[in-house]
Predicted model as a PDB file, atoms N, CA, C, CB and O in Angstrom, pLDDT in the B-factor column:
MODEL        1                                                                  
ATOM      1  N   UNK A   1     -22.927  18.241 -34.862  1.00 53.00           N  
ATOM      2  CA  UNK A   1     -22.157  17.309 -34.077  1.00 53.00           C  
ATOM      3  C   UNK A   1     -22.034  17.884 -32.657  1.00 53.00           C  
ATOM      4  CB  UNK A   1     -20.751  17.049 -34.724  1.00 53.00           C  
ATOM      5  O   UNK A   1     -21.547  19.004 -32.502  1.00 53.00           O  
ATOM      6  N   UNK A   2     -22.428  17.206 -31.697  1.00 58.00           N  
ATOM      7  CA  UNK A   2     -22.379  17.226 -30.373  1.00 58.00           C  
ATOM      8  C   UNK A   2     -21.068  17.015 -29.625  1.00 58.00           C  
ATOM      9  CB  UNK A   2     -23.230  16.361 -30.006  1.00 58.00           C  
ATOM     10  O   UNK A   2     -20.486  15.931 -29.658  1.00 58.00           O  
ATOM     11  N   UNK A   3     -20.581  18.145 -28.899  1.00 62.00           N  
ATOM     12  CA  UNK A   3     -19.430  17.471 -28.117  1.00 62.00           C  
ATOM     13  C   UNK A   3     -19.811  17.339 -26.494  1.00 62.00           C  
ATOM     14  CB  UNK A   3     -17.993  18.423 -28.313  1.00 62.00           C  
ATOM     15  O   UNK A   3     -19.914  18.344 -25.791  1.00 62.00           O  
ATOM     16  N   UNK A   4     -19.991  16.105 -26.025  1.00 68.00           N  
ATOM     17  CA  UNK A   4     -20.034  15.178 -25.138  1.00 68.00           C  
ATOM     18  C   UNK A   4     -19.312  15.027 -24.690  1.00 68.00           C  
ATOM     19  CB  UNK A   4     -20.285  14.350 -25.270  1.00 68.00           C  
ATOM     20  O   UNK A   4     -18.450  14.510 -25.400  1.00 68.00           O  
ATOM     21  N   UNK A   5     -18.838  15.282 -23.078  1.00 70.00           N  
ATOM     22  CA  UNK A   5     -17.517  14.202 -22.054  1.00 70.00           C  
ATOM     23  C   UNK A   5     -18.160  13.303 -20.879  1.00 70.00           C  
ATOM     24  CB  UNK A   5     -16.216  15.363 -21.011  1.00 70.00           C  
ATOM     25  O   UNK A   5     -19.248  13.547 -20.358  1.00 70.00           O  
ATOM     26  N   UNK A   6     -17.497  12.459 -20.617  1.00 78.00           N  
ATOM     27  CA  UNK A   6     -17.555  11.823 -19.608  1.00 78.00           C  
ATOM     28  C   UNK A   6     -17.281  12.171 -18.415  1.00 78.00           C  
ATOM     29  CB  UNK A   6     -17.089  11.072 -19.771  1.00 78.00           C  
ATOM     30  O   UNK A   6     -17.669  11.459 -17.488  1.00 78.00           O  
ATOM     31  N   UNK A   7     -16.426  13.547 -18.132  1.00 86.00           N  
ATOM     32  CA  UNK A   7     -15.561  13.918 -17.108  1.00 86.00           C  
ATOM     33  C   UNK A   7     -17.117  13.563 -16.082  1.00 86.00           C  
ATOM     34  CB  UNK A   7     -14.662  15.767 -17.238  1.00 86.00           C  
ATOM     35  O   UNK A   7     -18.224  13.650 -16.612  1.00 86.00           O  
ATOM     36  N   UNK A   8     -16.948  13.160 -14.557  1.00 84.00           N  
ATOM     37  CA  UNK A   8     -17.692  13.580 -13.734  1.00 84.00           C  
ATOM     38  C   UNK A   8     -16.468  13.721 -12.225  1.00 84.00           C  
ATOM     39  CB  UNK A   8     -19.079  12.502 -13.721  1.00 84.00           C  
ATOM     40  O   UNK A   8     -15.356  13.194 -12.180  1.00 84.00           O  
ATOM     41  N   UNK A   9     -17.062  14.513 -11.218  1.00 87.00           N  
ATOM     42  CA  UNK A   9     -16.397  14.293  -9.905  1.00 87.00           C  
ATOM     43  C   UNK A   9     -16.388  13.238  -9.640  1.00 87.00           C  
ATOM     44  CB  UNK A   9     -16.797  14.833  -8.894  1.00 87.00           C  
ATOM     45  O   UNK A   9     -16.882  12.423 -10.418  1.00 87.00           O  
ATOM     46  N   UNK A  10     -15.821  12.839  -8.434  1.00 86.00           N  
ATOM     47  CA  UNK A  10     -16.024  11.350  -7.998  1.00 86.00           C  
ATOM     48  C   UNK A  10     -16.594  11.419  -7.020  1.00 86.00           C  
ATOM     49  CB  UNK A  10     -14.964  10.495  -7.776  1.00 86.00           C  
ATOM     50  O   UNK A  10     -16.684  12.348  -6.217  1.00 86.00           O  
ATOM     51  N   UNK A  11     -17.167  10.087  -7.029  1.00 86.00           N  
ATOM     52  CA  UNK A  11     -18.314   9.516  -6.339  1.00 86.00           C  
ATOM     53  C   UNK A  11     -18.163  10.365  -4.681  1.00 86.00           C  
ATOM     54  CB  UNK A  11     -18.155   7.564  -6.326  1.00 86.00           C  
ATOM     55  O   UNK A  11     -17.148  10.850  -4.181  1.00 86.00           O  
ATOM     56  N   UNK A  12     -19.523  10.310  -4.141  1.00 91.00           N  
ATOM     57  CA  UNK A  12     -19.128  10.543  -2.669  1.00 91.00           C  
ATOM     58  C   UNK A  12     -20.405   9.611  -2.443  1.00 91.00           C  
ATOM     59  CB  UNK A  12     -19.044  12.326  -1.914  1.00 91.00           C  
ATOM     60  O   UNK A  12     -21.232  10.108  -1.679  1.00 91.00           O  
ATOM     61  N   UNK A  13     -20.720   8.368  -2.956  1.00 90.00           N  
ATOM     62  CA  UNK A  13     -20.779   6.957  -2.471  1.00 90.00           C  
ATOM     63  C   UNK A  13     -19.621   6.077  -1.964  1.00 90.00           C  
ATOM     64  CB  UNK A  13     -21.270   6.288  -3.452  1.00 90.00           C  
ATOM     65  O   UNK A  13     -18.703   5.680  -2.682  1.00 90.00           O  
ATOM     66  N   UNK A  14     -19.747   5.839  -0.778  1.00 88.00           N  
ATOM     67  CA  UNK A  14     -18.583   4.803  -0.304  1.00 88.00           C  
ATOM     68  C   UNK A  14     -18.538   3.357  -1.534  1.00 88.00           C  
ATOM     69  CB  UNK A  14     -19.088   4.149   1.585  1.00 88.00           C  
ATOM     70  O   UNK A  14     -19.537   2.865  -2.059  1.00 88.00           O  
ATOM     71  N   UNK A  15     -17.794   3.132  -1.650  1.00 88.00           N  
ATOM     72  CA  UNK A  15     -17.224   1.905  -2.645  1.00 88.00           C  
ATOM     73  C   UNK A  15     -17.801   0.654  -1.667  1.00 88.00           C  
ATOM     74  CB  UNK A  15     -15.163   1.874  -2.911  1.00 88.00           C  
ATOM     75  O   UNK A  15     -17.745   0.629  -0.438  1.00 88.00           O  
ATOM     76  N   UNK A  16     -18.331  -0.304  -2.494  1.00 91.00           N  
ATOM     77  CA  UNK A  16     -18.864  -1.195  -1.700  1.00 91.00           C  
ATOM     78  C   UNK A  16     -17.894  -2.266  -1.503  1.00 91.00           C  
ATOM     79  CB  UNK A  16     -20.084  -1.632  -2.191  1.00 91.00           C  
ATOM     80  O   UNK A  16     -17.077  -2.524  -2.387  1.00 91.00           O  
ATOM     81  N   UNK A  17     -17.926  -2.841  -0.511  1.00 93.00           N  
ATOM     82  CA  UNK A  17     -16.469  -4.421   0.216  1.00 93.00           C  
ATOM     83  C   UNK A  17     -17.132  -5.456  -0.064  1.00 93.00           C  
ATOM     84  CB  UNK A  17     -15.980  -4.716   2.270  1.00 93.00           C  
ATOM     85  O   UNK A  17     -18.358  -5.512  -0.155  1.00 93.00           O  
ATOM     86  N   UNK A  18     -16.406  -6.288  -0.209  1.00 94.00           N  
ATOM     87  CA  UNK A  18     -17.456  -7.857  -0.664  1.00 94.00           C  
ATOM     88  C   UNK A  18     -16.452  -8.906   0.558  1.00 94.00           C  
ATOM     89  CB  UNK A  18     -17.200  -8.662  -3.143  1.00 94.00           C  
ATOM     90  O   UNK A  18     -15.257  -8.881   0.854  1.00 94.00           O  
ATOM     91  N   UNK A  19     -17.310  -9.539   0.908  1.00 94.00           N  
ATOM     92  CA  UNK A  19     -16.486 -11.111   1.796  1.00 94.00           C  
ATOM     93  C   UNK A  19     -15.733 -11.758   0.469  1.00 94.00           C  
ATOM     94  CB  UNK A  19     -17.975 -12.682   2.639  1.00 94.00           C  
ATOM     95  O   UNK A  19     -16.044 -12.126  -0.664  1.00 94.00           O  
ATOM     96  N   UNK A  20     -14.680 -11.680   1.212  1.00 93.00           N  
ATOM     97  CA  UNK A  20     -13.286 -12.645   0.397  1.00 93.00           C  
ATOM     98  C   UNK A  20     -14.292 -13.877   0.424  1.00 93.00           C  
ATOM     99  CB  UNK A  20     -11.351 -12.983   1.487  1.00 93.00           C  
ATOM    100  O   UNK A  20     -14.878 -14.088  -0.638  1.00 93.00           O  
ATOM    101  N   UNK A  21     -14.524 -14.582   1.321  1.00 93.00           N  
ATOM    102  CA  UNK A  21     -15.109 -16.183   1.231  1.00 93.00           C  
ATOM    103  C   UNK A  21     -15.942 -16.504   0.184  1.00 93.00           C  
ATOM    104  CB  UNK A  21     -15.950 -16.607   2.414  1.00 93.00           C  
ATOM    105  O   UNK A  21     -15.770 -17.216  -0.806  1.00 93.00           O  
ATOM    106  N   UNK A  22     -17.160 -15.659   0.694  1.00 93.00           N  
ATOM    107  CA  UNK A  22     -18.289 -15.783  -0.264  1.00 93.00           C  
ATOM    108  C   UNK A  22     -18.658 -14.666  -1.694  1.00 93.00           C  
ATOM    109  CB  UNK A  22     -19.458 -15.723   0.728  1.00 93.00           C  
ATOM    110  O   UNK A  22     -19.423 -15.176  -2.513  1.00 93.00           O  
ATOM    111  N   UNK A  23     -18.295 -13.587  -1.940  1.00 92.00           N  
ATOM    112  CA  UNK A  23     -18.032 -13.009  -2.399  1.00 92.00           C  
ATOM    113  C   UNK A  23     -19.505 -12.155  -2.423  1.00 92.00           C  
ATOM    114  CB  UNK A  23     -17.307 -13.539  -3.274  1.00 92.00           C  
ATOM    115  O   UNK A  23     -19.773 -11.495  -3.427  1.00 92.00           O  
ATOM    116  N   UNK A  24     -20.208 -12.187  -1.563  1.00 95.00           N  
ATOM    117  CA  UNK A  24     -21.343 -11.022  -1.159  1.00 95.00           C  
ATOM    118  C   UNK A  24     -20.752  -9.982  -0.883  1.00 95.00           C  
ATOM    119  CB  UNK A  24     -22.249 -11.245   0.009  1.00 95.00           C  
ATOM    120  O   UNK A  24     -19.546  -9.770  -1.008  1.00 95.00           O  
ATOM    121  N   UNK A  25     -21.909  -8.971  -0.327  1.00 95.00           N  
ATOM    122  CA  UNK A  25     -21.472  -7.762   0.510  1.00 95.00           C  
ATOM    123  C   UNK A  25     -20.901  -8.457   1.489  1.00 95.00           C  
ATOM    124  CB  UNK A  25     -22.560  -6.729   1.035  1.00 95.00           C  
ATOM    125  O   UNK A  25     -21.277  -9.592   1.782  1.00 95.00           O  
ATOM    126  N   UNK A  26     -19.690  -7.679   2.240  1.00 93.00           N  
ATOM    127  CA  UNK A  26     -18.926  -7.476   3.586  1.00 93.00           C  
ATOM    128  C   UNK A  26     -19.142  -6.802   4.052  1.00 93.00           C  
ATOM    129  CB  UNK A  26     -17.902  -7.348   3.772  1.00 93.00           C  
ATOM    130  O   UNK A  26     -18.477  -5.791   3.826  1.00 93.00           O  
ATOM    131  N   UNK A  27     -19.946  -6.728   4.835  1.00 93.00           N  
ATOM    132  CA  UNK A  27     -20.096  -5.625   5.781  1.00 93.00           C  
ATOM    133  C   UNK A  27     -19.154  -5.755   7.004  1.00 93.00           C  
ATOM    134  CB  UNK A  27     -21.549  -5.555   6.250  1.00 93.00           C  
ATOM    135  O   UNK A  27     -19.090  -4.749   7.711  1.00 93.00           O  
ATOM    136  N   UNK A  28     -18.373  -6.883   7.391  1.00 95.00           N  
ATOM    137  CA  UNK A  28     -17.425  -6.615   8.407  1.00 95.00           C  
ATOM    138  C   UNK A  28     -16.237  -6.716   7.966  1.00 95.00           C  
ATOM    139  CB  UNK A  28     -17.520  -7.354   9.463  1.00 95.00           C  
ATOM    140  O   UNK A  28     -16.000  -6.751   6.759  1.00 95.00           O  
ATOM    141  N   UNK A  29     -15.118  -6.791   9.083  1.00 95.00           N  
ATOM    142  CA  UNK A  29     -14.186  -7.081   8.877  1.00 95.00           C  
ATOM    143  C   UNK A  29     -13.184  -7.700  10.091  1.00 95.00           C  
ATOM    144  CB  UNK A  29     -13.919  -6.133   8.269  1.00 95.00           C  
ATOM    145  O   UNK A  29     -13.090  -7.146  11.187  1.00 95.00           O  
ATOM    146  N   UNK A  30     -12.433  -8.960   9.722  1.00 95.00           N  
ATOM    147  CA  UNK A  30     -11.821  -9.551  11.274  1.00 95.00           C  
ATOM    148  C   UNK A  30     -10.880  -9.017  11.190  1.00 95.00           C  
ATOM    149  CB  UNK A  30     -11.528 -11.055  11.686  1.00 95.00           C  
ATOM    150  O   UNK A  30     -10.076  -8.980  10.259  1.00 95.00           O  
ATOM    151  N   UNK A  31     -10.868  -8.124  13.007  1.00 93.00           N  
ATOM    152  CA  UNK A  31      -9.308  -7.316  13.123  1.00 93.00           C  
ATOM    153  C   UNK A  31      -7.987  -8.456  13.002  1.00 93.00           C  
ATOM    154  CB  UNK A  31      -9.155  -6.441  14.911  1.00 93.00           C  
ATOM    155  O   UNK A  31      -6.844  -8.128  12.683  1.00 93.00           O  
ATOM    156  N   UNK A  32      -8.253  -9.302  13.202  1.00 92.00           N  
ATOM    157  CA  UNK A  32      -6.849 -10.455  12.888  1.00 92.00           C  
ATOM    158  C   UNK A  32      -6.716 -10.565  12.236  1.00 92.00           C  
ATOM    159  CB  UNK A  32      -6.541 -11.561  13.063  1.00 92.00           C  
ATOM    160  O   UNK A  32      -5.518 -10.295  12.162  1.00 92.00           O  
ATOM    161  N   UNK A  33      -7.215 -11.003  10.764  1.00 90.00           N  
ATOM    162  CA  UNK A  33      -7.023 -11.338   9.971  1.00 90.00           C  
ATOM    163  C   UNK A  33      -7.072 -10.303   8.369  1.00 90.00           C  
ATOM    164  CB  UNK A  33      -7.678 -12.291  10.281  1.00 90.00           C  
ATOM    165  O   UNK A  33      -6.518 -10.597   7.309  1.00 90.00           O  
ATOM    166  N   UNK A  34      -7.827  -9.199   8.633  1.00 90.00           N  
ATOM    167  CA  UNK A  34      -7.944  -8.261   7.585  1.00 90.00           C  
ATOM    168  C   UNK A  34      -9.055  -9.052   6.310  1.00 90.00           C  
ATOM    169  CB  UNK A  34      -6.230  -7.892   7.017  1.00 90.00           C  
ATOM    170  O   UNK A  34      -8.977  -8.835   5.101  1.00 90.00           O  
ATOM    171  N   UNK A  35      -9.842  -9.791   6.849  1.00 93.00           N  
ATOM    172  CA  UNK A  35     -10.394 -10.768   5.847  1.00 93.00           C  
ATOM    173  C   UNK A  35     -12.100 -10.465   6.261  1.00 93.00           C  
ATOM    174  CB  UNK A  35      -9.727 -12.616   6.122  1.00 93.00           C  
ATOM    175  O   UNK A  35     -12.682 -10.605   7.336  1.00 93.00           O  
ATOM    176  N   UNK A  36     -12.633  -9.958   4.809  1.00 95.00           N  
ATOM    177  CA  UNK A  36     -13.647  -9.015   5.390  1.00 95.00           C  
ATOM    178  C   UNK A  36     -15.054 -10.365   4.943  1.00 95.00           C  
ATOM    179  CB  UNK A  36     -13.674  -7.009   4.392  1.00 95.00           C  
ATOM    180  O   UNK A  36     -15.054 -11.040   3.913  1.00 95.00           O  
ATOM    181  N   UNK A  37     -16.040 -10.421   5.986  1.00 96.00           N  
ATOM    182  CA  UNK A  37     -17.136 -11.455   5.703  1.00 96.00           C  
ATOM    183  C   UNK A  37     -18.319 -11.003   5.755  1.00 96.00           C  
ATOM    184  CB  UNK A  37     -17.162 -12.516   6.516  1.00 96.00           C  
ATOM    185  O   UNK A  37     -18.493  -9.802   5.961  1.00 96.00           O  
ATOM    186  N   UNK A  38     -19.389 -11.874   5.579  1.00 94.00           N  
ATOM    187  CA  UNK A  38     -20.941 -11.546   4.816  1.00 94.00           C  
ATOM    188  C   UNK A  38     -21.804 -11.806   6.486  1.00 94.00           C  
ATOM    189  CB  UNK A  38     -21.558 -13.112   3.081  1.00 94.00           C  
ATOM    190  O   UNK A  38     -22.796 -11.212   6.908  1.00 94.00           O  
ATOM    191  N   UNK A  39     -21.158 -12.676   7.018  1.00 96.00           N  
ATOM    192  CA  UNK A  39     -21.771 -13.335   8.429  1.00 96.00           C  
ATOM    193  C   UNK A  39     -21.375 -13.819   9.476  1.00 96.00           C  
ATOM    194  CB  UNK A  39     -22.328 -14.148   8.339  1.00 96.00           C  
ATOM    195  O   UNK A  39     -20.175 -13.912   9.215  1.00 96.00           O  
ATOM    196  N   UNK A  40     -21.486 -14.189  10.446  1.00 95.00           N  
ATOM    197  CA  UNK A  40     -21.559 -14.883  11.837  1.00 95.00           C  
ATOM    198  C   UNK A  40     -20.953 -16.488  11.312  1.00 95.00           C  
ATOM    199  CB  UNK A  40     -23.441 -14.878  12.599  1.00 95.00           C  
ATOM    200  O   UNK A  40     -19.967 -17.030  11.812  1.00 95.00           O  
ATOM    201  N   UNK A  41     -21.537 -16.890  10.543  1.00 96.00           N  
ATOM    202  CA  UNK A  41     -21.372 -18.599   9.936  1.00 96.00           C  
ATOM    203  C   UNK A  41     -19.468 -18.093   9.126  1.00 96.00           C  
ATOM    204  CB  UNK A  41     -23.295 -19.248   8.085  1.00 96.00           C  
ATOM    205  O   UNK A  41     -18.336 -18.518   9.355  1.00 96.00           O  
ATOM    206  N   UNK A  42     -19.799 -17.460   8.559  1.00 95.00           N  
ATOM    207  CA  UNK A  42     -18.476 -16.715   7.726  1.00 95.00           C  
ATOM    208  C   UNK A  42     -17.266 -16.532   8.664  1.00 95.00           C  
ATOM    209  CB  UNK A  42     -18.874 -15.081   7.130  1.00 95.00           C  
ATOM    210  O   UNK A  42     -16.076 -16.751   8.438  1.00 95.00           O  
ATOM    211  N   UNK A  43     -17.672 -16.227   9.405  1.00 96.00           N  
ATOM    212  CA  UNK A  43     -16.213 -15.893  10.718  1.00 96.00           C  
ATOM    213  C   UNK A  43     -16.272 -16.793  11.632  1.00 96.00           C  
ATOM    214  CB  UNK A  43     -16.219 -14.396  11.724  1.00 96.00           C  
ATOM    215  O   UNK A  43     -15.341 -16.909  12.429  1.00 96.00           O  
ATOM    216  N   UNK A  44     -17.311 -17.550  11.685  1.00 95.00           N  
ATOM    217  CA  UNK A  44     -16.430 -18.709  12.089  1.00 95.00           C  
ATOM    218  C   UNK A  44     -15.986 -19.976  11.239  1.00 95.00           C  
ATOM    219  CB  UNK A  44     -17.043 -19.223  13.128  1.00 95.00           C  
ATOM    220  O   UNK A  44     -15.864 -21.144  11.608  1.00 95.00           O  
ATOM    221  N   UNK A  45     -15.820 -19.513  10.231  1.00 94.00           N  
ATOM    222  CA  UNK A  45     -14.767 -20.702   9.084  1.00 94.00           C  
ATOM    223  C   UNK A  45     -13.865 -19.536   8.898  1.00 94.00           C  
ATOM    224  CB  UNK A  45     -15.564 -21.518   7.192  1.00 94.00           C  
ATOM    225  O   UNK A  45     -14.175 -19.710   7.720  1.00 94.00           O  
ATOM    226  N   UNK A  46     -13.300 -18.826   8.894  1.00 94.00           N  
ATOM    227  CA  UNK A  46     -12.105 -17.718   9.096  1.00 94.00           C  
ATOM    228  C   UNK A  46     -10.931 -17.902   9.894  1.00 94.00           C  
ATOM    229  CB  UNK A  46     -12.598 -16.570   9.666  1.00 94.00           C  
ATOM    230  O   UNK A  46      -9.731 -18.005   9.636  1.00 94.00           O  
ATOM    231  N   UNK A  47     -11.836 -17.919  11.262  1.00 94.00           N  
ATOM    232  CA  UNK A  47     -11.189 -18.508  13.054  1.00 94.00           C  
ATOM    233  C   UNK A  47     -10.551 -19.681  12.850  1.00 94.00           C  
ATOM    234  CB  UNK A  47     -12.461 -18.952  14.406  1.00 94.00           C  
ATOM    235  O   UNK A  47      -9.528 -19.862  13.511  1.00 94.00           O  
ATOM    236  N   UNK A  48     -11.017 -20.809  11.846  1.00 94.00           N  
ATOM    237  CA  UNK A  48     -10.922 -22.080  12.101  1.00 94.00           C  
ATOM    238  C   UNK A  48      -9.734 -22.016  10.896  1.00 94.00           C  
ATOM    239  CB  UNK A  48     -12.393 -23.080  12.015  1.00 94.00           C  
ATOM    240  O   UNK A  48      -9.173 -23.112  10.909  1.00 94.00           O  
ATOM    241  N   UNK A  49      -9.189 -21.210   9.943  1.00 93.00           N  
ATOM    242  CA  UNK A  49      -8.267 -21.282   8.771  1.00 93.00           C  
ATOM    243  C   UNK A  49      -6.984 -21.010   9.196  1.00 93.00           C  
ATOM    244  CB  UNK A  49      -8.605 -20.365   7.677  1.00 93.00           C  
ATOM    245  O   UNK A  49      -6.818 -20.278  10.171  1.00 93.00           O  
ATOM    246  N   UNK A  50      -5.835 -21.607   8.466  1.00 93.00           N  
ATOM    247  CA  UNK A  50      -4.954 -21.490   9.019  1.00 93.00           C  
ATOM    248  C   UNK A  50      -3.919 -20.188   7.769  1.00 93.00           C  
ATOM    249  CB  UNK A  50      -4.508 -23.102   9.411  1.00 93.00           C  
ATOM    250  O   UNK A  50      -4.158 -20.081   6.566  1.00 93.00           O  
ATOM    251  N   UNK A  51      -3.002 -19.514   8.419  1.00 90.00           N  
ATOM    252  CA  UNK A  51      -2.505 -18.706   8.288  1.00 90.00           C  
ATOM    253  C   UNK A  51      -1.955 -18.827   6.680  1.00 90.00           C  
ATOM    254  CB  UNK A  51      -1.754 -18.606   9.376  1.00 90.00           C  
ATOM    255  O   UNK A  51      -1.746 -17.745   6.131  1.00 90.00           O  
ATOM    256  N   UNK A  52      -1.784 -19.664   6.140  1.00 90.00           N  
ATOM    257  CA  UNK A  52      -1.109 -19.642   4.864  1.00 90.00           C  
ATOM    258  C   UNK A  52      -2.746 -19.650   4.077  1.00 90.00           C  
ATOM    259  CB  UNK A  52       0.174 -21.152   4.546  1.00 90.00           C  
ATOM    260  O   UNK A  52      -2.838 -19.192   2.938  1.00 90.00           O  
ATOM    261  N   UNK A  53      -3.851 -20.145   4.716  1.00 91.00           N  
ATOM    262  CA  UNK A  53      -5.396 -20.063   3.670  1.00 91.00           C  
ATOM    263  C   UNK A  53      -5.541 -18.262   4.152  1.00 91.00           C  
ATOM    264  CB  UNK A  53      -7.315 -21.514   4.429  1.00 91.00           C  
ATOM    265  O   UNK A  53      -5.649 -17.466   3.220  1.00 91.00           O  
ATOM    266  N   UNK A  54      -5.539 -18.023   4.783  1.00 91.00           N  
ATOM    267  CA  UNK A  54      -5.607 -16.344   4.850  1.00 91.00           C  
ATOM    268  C   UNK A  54      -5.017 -15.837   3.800  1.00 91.00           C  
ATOM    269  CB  UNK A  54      -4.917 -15.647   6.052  1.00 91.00           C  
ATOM    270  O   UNK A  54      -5.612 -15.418   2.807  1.00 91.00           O  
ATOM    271  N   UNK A  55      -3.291 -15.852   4.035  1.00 89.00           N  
ATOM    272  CA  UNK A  55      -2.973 -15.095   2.780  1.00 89.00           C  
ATOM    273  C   UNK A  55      -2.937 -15.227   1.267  1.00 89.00           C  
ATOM    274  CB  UNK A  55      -2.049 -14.847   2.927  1.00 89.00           C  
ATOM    275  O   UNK A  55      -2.354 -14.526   0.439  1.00 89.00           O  
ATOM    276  N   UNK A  56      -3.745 -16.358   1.106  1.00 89.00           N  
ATOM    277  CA  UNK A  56      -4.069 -17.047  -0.548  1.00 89.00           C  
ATOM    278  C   UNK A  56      -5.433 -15.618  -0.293  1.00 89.00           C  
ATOM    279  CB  UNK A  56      -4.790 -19.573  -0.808  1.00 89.00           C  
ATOM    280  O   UNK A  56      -5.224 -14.575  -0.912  1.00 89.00           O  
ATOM    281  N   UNK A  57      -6.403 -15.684   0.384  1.00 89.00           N  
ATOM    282  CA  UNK A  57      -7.302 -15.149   0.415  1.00 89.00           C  
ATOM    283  C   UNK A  57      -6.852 -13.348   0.133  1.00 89.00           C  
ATOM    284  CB  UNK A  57      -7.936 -15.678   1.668  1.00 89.00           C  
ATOM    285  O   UNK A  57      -7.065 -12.791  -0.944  1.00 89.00           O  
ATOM    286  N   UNK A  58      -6.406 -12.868   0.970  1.00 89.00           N  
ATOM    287  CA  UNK A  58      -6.089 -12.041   1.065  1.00 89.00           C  
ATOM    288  C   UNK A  58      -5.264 -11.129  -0.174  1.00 89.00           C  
ATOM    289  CB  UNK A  58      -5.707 -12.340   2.018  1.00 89.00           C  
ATOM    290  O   UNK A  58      -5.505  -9.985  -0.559  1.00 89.00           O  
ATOM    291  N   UNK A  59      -3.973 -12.310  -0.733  1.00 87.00           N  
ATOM    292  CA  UNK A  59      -3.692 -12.265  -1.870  1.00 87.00           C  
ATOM    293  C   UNK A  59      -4.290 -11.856  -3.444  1.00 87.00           C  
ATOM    294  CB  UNK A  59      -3.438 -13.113  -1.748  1.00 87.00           C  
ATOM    295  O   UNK A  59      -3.931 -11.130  -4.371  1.00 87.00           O  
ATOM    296  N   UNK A  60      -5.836 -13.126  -3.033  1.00 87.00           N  
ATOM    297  CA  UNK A  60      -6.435 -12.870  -4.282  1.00 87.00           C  
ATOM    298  C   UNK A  60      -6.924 -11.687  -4.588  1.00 87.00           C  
ATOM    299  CB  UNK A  60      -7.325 -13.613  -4.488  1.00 87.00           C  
ATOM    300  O   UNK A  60      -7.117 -11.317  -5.746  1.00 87.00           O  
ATOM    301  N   UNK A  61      -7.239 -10.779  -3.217  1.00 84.00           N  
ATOM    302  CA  UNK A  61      -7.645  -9.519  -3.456  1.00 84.00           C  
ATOM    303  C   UNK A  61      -6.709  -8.143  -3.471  1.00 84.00           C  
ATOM    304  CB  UNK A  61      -8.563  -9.414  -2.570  1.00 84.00           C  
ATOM    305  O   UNK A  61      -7.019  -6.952  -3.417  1.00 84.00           O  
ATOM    306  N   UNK A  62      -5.553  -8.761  -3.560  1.00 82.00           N  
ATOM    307  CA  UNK A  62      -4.487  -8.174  -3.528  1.00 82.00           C  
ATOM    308  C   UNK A  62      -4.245  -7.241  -2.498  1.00 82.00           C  
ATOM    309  CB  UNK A  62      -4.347  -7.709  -4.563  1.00 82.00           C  
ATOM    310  O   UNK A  62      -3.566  -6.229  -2.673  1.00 82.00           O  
ATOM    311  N   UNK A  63      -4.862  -7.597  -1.264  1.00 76.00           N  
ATOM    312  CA  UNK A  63      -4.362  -6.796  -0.206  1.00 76.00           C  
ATOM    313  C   UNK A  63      -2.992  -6.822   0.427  1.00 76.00           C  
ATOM    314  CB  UNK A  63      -5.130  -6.986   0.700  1.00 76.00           C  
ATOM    315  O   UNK A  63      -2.753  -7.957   0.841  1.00 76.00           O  
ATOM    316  N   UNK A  64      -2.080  -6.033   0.632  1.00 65.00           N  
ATOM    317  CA  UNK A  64      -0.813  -6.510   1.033  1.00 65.00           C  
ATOM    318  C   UNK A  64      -0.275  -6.906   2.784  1.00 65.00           C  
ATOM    319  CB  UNK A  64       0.009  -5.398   0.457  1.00 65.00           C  
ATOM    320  O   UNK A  64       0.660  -6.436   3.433  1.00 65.00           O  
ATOM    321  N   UNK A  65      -1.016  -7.656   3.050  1.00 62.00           N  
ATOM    322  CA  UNK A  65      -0.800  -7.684   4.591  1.00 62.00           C  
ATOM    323  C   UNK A  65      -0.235  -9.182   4.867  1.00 62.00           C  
ATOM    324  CB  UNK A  65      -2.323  -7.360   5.497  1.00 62.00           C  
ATOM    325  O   UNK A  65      -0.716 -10.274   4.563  1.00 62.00           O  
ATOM    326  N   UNK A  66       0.897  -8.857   5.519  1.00 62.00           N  
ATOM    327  CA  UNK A  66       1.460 -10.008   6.189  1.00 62.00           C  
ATOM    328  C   UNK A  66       1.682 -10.188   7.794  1.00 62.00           C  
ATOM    329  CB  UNK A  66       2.665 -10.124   5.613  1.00 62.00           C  
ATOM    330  O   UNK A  66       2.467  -9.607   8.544  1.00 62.00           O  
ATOM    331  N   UNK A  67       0.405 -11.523   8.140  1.00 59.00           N  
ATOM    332  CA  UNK A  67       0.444 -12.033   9.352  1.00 59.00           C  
ATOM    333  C   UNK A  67       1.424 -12.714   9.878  1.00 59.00           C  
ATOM    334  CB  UNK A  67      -0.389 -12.634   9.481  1.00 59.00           C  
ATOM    335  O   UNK A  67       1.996 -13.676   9.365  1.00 59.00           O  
ATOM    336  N   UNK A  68       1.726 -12.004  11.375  1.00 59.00           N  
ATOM    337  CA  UNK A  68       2.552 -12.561  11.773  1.00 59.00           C  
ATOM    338  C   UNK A  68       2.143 -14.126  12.943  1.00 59.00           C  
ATOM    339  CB  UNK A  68       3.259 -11.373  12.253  1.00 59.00           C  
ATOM    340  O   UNK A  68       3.059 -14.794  13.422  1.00 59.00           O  
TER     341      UNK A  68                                                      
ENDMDL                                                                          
END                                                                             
C-alpha cells in the first residue's frame, strides 16, 4: 500500500480574470467601475450601464465594491 498526498505549494501562475459580461478571459479592467471585460465592444456596453446593472454584476462575482 502506497502512501500518496496531494499537498503541493501554490501555484506561482497568476489566477486567470474572466469579463463579468461575457464570461471570457478579462484581460482588462474599468477603473470606474471595477468591472473587468474581454473587449473594446465590451466597454462600451459597461459606459452605457447604469449604476444599479454594475452592482448586480459586480455582486454576482461577489466583489464588494460600492459606487458612489
Amino acid at each position: 500500500m502506497s502512501d500518496s498526498s496531494l499537498e503541493a505549494p501554490p501555484s506561482v501562475i497568476p489566477q486567470k480574470k474572466y469579463c463579468d459580461i461575457t464570461g471570457l478571459e478579462g484581460k482588462y479592467t474599468d477603473p470606474k467601475t471595477s468591472l473587468r471585460y474581454h473587449s473594446a465592444e465590451i466597454y462600451g456596453v459597461i459606459k452605457n450601464m447604469t449604476t444599479g446593472a454594475v452592482q448586480d454584476y459586480l455582486g454576482a462575482r461577489n466583489a464588494a465594491v460600492v459606487l458612489k
